[in-house]
DRENTORKOL-3810 file (N, C-alpha, C; in nm, 4 decimals):
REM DRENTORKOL-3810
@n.u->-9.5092; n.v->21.7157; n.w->7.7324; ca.u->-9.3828; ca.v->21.6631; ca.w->7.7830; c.u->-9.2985; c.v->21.6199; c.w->7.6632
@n.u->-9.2002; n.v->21.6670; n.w->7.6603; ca.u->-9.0631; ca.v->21.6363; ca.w->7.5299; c.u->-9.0454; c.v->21.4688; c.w->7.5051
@n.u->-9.0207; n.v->21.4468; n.w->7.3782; ca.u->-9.0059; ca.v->21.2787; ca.w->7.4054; c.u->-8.8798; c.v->21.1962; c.w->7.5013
@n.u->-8.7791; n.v->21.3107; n.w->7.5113; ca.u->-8.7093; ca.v->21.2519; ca.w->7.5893; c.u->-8.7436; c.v->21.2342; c.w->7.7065
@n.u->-8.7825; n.v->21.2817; n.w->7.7548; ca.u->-8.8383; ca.v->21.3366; ca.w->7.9540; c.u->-8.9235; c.v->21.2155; c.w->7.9078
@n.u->-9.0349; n.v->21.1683; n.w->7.8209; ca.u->-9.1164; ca.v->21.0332; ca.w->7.8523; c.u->-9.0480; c.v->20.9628; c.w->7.8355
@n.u->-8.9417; n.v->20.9475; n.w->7.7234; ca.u->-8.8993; ca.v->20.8043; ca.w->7.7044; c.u->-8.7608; c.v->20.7715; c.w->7.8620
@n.u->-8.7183; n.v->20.8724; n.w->7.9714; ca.u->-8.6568; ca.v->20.8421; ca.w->8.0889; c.u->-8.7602; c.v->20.7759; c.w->8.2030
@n.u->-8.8872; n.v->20.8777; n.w->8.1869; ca.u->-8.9834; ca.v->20.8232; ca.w->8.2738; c.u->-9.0322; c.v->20.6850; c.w->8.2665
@n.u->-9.0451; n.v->20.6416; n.w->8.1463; ca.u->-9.1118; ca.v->20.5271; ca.w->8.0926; c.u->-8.9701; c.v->20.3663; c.w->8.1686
@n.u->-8.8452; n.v->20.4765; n.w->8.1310; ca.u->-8.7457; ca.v->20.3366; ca.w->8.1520; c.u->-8.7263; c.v->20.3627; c.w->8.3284
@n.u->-8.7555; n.v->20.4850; n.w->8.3771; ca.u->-8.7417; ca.v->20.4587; ca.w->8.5287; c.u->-8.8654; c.v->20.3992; c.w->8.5949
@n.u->-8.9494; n.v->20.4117; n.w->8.5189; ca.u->-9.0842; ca.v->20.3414; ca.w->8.5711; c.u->-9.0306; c.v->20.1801; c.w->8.5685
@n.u->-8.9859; n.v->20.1562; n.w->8.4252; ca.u->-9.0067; ca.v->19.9769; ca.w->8.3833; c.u->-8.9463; c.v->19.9415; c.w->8.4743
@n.u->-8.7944; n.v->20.0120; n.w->8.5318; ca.u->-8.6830; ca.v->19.9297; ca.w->8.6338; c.u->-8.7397; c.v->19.9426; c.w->8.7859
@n.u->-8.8458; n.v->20.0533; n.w->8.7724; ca.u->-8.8947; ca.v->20.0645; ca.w->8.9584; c.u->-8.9933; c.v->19.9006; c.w->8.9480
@n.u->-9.0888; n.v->19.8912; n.w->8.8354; ca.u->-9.1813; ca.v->19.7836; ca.w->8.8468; c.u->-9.1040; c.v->19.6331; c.w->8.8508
@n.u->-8.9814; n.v->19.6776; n.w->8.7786; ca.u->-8.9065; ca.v->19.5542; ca.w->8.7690; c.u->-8.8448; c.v->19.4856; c.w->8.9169
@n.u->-8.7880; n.v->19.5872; n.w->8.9699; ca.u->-8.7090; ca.v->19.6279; ca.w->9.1142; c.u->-8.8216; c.v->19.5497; c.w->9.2095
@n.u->-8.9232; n.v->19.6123; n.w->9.1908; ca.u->-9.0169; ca.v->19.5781; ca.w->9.2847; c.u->-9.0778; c.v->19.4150; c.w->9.2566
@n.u->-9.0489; n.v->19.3997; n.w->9.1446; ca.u->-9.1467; ca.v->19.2586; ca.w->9.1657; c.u->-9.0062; c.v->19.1533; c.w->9.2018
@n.u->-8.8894; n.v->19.1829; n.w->9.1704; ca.u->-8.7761; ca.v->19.1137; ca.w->9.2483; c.u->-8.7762; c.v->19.1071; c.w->9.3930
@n.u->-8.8364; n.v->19.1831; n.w->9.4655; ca.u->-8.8471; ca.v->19.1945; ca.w->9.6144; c.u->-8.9117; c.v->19.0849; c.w->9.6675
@n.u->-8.9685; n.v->19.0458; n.w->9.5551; ca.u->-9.1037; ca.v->18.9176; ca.w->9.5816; c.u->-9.0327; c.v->18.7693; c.w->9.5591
@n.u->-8.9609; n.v->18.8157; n.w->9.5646; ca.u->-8.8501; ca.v->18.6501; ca.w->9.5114; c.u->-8.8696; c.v->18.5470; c.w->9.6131
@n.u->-8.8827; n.v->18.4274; n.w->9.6097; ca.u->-8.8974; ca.v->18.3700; ca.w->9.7283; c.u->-8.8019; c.v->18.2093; c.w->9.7253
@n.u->-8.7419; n.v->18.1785; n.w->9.8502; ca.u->-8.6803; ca.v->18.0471; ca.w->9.8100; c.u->-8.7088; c.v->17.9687; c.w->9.8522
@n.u->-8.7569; n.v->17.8509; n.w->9.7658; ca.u->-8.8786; ca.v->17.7184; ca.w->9.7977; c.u->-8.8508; c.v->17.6153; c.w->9.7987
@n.u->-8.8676; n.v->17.5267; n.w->9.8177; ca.u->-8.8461; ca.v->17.3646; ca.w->9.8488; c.u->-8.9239; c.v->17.2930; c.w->9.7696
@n.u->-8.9603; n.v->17.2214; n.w->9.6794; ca.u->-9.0143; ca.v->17.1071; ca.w->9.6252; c.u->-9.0764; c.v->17.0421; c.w->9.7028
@n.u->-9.1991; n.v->16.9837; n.w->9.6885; ca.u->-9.2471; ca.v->16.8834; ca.w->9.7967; c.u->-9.2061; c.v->16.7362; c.w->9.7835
@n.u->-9.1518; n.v->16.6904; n.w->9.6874; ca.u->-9.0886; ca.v->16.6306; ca.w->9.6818; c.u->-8.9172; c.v->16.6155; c.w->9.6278
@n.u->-8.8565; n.v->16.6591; n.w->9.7165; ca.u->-8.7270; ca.v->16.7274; ca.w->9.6505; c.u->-8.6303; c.v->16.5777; c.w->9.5315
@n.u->-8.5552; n.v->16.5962; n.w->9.4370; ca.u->-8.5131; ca.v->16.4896; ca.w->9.3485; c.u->-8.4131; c.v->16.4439; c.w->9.4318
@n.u->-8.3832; n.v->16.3135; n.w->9.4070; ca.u->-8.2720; ca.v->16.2038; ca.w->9.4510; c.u->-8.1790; c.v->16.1650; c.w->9.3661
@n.u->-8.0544; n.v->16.1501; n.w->9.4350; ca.u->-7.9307; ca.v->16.1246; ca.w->9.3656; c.u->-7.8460; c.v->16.1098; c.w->9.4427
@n.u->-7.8058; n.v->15.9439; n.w->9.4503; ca.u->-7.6572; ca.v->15.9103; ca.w->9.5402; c.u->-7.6876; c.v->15.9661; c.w->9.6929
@n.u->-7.8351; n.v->15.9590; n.w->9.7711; ca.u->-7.8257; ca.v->15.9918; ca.w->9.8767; c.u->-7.8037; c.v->16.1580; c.w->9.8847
@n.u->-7.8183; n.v->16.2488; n.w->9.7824; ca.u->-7.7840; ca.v->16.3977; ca.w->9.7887; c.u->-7.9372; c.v->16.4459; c.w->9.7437
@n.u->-7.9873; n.v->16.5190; n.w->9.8383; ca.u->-8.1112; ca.v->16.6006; ca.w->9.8192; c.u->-8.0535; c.v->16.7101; c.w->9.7449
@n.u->-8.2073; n.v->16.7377; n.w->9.6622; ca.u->-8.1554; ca.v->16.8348; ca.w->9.5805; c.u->-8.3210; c.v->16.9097; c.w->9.5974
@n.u->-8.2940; n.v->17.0410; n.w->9.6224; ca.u->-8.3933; ca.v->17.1468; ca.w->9.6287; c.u->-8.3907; c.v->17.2454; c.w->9.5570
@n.u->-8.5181; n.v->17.2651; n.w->9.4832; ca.u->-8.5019; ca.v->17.3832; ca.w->9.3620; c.u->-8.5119; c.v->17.4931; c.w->9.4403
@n.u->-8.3841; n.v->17.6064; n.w->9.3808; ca.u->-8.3974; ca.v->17.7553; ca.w->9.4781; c.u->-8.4132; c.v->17.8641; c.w->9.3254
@n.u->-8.5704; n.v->17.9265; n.w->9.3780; ca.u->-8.5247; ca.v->18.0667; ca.w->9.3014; c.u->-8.4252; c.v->18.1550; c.w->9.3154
@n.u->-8.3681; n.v->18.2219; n.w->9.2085; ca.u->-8.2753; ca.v->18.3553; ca.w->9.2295; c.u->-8.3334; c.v->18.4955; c.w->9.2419
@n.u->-8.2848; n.v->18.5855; n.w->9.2674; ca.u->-8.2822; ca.v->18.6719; ca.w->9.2722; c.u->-8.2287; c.v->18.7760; c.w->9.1589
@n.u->-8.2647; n.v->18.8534; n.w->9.0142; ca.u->-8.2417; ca.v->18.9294; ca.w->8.9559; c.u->-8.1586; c.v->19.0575; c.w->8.9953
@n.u->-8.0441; n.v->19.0897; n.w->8.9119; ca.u->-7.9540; ca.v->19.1831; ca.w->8.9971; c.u->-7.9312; c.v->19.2769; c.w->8.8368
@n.u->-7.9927; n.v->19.3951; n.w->8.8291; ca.u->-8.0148; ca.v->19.4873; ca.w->8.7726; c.u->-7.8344; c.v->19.5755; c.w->8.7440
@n.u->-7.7755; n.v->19.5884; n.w->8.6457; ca.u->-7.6086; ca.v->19.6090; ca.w->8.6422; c.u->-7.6444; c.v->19.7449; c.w->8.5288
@n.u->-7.5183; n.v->19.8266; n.w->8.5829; ca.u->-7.5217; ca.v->19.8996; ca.w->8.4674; c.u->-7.3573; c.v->19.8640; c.w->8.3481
@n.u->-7.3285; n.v->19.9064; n.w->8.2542; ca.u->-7.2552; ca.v->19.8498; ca.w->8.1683; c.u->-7.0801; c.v->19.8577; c.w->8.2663
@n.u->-7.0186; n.v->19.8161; n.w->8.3216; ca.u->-6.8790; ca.v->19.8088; ca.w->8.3659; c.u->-6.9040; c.v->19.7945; c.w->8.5130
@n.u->-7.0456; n.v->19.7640; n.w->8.5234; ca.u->-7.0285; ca.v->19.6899; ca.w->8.6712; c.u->-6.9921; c.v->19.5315; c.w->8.7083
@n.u->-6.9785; n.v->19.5103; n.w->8.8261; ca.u->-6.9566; ca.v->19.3722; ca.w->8.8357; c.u->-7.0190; c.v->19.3479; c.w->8.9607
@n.u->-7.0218; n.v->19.2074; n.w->8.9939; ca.u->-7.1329; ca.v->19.1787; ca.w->9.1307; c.u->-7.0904; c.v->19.0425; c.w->9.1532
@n.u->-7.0839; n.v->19.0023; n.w->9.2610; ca.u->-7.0754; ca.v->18.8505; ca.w->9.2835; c.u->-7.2196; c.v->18.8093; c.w->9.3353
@n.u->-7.2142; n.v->18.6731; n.w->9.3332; ca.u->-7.3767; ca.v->18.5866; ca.w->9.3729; c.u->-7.2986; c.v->18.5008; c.w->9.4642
@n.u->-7.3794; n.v->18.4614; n.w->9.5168; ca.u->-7.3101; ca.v->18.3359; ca.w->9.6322; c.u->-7.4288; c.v->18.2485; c.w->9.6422
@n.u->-7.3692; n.v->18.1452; n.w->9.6304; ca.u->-7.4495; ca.v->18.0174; ca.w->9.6293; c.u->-7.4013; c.v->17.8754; c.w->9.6943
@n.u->-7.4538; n.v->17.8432; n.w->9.8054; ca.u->-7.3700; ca.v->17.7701; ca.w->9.9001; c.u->-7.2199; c.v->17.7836; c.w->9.9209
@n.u->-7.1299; n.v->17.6468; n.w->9.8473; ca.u->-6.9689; ca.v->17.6879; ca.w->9.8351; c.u->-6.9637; c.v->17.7930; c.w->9.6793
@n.u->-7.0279; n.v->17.7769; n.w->9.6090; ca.u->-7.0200; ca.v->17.8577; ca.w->9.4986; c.u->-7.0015; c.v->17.9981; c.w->9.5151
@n.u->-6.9418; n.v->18.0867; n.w->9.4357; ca.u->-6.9475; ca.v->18.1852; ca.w->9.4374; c.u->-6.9112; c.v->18.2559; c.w->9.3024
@n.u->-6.9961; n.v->18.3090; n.w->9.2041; ca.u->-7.0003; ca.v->18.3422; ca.w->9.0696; c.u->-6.9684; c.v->18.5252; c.w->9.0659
@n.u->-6.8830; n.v->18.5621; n.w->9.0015; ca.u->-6.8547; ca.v->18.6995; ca.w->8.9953; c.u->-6.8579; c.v->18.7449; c.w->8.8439
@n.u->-6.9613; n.v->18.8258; n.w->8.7877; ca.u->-6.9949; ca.v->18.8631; ca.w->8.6821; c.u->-6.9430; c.v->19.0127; c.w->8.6801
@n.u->-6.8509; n.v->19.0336; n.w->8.5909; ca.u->-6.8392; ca.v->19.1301; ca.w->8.5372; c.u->-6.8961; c.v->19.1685; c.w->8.4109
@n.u->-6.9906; n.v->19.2580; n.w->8.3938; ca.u->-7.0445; ca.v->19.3220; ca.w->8.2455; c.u->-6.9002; c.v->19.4058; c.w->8.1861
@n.u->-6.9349; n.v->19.4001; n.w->8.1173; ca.u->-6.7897; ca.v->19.4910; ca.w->7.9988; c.u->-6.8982; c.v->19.6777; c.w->7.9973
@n.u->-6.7638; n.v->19.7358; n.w->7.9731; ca.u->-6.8439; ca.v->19.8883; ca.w->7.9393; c.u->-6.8945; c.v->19.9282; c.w->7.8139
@n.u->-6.9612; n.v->19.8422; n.w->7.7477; ca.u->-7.0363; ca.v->19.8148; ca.w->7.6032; c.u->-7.1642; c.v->19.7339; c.w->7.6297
@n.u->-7.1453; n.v->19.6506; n.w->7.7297; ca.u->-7.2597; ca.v->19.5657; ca.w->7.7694; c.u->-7.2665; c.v->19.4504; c.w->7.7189
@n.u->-7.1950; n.v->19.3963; n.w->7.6018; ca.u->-7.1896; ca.v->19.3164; ca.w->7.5234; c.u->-7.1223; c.v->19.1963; c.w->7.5390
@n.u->-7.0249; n.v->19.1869; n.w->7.6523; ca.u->-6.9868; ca.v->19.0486; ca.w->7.7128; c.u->-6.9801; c.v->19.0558; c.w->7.8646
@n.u->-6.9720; n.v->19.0024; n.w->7.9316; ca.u->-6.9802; ca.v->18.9681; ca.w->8.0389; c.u->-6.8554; c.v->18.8177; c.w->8.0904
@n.u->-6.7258; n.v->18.8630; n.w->8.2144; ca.u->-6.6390; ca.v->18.7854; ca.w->8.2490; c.u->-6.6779; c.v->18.6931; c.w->8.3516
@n.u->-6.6969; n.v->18.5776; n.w->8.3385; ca.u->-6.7410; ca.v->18.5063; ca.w->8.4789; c.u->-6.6105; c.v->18.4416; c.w->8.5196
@n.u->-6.6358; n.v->18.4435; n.w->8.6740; ca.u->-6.5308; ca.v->18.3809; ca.w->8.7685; c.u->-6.5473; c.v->18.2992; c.w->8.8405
@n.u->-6.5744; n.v->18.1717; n.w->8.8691; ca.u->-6.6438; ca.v->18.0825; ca.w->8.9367; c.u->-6.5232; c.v->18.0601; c.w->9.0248
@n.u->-6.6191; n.v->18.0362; n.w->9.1620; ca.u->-6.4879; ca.v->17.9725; ca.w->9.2548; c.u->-6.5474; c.v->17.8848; c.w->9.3656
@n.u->-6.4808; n.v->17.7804; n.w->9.4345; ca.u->-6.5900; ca.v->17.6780; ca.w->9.5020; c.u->-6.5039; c.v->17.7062; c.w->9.6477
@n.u->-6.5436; n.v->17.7142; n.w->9.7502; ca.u->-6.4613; ca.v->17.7654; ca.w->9.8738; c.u->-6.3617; c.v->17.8469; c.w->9.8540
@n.u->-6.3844; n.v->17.9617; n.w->9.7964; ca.u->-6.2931; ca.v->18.0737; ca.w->9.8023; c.u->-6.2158; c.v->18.0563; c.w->9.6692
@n.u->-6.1775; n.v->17.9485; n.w->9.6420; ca.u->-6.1086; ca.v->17.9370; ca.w->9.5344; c.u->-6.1460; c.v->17.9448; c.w->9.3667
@n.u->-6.0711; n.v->18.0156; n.w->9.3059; ca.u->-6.1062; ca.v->18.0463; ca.w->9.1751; c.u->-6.0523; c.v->17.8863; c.w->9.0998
@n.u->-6.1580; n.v->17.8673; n.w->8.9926; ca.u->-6.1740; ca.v->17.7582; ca.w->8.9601; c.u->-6.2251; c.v->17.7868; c.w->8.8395
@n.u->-6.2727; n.v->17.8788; n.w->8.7773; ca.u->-6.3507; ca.v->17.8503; ca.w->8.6130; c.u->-6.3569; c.v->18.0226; c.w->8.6269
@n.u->-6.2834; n.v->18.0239; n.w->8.4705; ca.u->-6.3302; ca.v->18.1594; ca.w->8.4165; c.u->-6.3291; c.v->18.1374; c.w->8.2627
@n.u->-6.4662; n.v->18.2217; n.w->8.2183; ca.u->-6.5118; ca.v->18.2172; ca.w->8.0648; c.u->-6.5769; c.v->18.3570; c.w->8.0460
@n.u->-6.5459; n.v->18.4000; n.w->7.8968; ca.u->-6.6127; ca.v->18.5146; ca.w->7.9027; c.u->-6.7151; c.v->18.5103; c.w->7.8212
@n.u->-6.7976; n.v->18.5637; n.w->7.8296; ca.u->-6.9923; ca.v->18.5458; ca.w->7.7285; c.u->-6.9440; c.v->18.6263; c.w->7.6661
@n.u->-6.9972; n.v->18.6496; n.w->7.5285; ca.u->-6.9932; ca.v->18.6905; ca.w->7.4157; c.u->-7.1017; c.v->18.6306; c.w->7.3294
@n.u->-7.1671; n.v->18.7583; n.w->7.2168; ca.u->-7.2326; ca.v->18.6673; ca.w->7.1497; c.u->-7.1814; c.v->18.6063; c.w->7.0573
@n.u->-7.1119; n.v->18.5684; n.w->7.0314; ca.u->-7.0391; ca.v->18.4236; ca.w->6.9502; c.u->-7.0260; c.v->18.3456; c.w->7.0181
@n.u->-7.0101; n.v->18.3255; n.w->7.1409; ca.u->-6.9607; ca.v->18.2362; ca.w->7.2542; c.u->-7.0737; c.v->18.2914; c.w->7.3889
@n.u->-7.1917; n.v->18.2765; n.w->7.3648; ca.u->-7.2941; ca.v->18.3180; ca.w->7.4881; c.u->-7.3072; c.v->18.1859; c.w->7.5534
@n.u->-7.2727; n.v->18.0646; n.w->7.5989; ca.u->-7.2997; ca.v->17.9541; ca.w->7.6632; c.u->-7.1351; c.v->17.9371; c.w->7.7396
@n.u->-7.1822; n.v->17.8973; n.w->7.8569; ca.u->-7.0833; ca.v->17.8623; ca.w->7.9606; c.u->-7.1051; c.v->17.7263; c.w->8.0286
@n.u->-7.0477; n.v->17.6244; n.w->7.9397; ca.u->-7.1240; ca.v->17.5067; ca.w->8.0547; c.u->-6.9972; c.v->17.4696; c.w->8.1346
@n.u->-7.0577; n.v->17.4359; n.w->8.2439; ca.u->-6.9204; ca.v->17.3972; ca.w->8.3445; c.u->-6.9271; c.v->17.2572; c.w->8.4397
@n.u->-6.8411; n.v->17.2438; n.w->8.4988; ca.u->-6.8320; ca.v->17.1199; ca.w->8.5422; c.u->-6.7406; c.v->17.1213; c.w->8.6966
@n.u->-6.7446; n.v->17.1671; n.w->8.7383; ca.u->-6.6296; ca.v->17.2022; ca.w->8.8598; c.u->-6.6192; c.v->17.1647; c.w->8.9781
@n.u->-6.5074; n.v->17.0918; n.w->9.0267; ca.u->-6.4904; ca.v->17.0628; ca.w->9.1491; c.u->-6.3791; c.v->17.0636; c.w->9.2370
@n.u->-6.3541; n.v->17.1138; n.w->9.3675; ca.u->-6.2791; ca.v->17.1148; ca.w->9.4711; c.u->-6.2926; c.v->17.0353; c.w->9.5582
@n.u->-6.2312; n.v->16.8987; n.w->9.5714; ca.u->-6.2508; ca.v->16.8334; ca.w->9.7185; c.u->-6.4340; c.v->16.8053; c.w->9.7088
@n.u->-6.4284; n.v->16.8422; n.w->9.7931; ca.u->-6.5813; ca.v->16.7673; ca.w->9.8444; c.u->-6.6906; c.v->16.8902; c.w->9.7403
@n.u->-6.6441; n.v->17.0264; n.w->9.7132; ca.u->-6.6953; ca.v->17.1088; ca.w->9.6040; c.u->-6.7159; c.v->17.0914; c.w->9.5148
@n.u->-6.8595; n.v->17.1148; n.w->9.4991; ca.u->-6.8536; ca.v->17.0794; ca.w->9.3181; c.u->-7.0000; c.v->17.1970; c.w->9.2896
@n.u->-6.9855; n.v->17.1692; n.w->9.1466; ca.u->-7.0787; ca.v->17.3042; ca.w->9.1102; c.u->-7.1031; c.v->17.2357; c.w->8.9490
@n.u->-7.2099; n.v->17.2556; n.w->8.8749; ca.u->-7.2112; ca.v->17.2285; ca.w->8.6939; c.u->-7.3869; c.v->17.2657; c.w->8.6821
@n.u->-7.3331; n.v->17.3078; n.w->8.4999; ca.u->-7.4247; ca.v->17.3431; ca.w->8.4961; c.u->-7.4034; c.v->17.4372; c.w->8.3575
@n.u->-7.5107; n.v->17.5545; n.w->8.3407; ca.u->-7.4730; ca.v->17.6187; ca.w->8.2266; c.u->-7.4822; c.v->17.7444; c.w->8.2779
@n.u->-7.4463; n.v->17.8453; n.w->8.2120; ca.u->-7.4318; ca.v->17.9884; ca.w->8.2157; c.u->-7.4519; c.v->18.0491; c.w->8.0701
@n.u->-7.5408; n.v->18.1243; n.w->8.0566; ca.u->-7.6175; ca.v->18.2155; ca.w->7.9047; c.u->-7.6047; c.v->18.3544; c.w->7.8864
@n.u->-7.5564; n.v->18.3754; n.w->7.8012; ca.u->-7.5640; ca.v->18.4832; ca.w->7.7329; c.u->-7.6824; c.v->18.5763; c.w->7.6614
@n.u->-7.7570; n.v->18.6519; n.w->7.6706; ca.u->-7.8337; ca.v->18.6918; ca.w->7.5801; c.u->-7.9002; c.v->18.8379; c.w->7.5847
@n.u->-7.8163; n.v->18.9025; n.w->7.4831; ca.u->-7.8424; ca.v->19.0270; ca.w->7.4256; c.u->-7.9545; c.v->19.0631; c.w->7.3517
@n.u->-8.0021; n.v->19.1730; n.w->7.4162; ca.u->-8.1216; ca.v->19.1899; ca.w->7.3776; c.u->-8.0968; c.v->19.3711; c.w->7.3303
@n.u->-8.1311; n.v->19.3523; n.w->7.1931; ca.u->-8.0924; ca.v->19.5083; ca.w->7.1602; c.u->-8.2314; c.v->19.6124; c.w->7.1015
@n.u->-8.3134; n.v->19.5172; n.w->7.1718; ca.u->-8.4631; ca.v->19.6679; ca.w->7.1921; c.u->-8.4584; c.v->19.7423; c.w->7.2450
@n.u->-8.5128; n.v->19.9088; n.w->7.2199; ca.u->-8.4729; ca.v->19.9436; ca.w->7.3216; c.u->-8.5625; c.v->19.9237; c.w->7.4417
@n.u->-8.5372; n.v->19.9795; n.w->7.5783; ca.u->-8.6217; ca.v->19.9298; ca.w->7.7046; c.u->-8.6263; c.v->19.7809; c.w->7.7586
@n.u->-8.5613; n.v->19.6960; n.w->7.6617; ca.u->-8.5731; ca.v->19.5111; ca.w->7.6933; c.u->-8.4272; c.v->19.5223; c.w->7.7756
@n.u->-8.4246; n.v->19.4186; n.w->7.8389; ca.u->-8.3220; ca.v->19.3802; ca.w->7.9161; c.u->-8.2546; c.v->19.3004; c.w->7.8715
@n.u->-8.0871; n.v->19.3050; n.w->7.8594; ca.u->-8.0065; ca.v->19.2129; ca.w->7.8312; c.u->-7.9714; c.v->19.1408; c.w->7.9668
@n.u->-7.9228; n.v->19.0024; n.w->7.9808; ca.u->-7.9179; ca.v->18.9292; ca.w->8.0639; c.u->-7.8071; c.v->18.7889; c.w->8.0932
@n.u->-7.7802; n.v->18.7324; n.w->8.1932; ca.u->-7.7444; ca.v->18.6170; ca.w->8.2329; c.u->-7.8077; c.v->18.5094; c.w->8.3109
@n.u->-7.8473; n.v->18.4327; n.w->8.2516; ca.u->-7.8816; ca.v->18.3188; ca.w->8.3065; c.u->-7.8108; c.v->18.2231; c.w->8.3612
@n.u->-7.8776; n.v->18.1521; n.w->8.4186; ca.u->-7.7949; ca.v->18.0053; ca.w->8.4715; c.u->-7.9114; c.v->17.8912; c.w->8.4914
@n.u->-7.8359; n.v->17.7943; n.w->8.5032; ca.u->-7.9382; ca.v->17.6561; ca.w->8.5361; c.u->-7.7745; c.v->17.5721; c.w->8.6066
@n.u->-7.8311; n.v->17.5323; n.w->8.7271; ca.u->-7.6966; ca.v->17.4893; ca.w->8.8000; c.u->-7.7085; c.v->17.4307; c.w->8.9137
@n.u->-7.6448; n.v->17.3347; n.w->8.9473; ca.u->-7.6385; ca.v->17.2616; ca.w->9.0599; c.u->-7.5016; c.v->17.2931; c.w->9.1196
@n.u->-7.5527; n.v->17.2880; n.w->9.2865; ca.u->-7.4146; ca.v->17.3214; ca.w->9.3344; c.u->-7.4026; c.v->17.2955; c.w->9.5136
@n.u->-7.3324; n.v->17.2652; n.w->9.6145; ca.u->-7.3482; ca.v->17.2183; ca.w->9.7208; c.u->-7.2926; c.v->17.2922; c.w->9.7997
@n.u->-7.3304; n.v->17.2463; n.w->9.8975; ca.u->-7.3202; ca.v->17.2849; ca.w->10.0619; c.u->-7.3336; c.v->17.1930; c.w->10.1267
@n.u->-7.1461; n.v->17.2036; n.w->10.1564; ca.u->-7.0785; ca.v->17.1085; ca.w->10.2265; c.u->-7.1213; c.v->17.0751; c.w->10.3443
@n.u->-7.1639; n.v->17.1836; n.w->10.4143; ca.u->-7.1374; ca.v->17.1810; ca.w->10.5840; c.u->-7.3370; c.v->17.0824; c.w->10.6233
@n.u->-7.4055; n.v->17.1192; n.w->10.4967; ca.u->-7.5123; ca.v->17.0118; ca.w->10.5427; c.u->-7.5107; c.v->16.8894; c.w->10.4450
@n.u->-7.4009; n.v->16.8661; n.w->10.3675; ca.u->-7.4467; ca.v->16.7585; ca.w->10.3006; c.u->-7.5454; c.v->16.7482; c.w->10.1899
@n.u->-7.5864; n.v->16.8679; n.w->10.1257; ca.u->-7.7180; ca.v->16.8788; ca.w->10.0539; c.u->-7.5928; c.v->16.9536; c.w->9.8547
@n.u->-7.7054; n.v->16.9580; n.w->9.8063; ca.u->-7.6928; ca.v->17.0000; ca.w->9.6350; c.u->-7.8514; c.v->17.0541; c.w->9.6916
@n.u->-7.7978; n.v->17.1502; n.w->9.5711; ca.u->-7.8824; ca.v->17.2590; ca.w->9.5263; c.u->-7.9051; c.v->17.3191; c.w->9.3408
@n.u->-8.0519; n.v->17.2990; n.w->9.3128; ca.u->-8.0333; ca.v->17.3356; ca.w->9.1917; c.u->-8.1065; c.v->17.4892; c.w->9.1654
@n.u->-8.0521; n.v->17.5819; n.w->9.0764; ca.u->-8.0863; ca.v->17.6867; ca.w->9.0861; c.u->-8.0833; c.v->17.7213; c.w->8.9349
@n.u->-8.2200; n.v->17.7668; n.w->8.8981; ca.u->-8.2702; ca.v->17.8412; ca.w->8.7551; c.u->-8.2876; c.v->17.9845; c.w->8.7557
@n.u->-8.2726; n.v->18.0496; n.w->8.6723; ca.u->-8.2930; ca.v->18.1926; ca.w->8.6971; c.u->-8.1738; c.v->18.3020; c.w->8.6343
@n.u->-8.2425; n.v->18.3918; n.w->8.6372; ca.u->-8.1630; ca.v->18.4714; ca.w->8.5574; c.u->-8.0809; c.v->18.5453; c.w->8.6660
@n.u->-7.9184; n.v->18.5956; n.w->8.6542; ca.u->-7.8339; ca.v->18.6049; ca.w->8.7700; c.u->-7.8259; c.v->18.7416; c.w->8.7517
@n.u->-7.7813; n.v->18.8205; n.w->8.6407; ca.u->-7.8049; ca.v->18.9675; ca.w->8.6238; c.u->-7.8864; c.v->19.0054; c.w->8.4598
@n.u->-7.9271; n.v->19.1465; n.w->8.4829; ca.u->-7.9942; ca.v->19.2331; ca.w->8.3659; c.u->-7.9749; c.v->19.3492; c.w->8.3243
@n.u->-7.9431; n.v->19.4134; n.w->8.2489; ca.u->-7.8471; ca.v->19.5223; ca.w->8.2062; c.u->-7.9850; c.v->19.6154; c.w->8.0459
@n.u->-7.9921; n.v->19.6876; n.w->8.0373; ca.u->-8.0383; ca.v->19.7558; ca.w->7.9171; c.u->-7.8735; c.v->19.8431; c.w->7.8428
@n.u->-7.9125; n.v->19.7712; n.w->7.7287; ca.u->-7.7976; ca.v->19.8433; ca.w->7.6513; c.u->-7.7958; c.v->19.9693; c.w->7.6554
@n.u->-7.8972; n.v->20.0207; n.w->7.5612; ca.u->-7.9502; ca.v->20.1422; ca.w->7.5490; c.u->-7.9705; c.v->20.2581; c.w->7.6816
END
C-alpha cells in the first residue's frame, strides 16, 4: 500500500475512533454540586465538535450561545458570544492572542470564564478550543459550569 493511501487511512481511522468515543459523552451532576449566593452550580461535560478549516458551528449552553468560526488556514478562530439571542462579546484567537477571558452579562444573563487557543502543528494531532465557563439558565434559576474542549480541527 503507497504511503499516501496509509497515511489517509491512518487519519480516517484516528477521526472514526475519535468520533466514536465522543458519542460516549455524558452530562453529570456532582454529588455534591458547589454553592454560591443561593445559585447551584453543576459540572456539565461537553461535547467535542470535529471542524474542518472555514467552518463555523455554534454551541448552546443554557442562555449562552458561542459561535466559532475557524479561519481557512486553521490558525485563528472568531468567537461570538451572545446571552439570549443577543450578541455580546466577540474576540478572535490567534496564537499571539490564544486566551479569551470574558465576563458577560444581560439582565438576569450572565456567562465568564475563559476561552483557549491551541495549535497543534503535528501532523495527525488536533488543533483545538477550549473553554472553562460558567453560565445560566434563567428559566430554572441554576449556573452551570462547563470544561472541555468546544471544537478540533487538524491542520494538516
Amino acid at each position: 500500500m503507497p504511503d499516501l493511501q496509509k497515511y489517509k487511512l491512518k487519519k480516517s481511522l484516528s477521526l472514526f475512533i475519535l468520533a466514536l468515543a465522543l458519542c460516549c459523552v455524558s452530562i453529570s451532576s456532582s454529588s455534591q454540586p458547589f454553592s454560591s449566593k443561593n445559585d447551584q452550580f453543576i459540572e456539565v461535560s461537553v461535547q467535542q465538535v470535529i471542524l474542518k478549516p472555514g467552518d463555523s458551528i455554534s454551541r448552546y449552553f443554557g442562555d449562552l450561545t458561542i459561535n466559532l468560526k475557524l479561519s481557512n488556514t486553521g490558525r485563528s478562530v472568531e468567537c461570538n458570544m451572545y446571552l439570549s439571542t443577543q450578541l455580546i462579546g466577540v474576540q478572535t484567537l490567534t496564537a499571539e492572542q490564544s486566551q479569551y477571558p470574558f465576563d458577560l452579562q444581560l439582565a438576569d444573563y450572565k456567562a465568564n470564564g475563559t476561552l483557549t487557543l491551541q495549535i497543534n502543528e503535528t501532523p495527525d494531532a488536533f488543533s483545538k478550543v477550549s473553554g472553562i465557563f460558567t453560565y445560566t439558565v434563567v428559566a430554572n434559576h441554576q449556573s452551570f459550569i462547563c470544561k472541555g474542549d468546544l471544537i478540533a480541527w487538524h491542520l494538516n
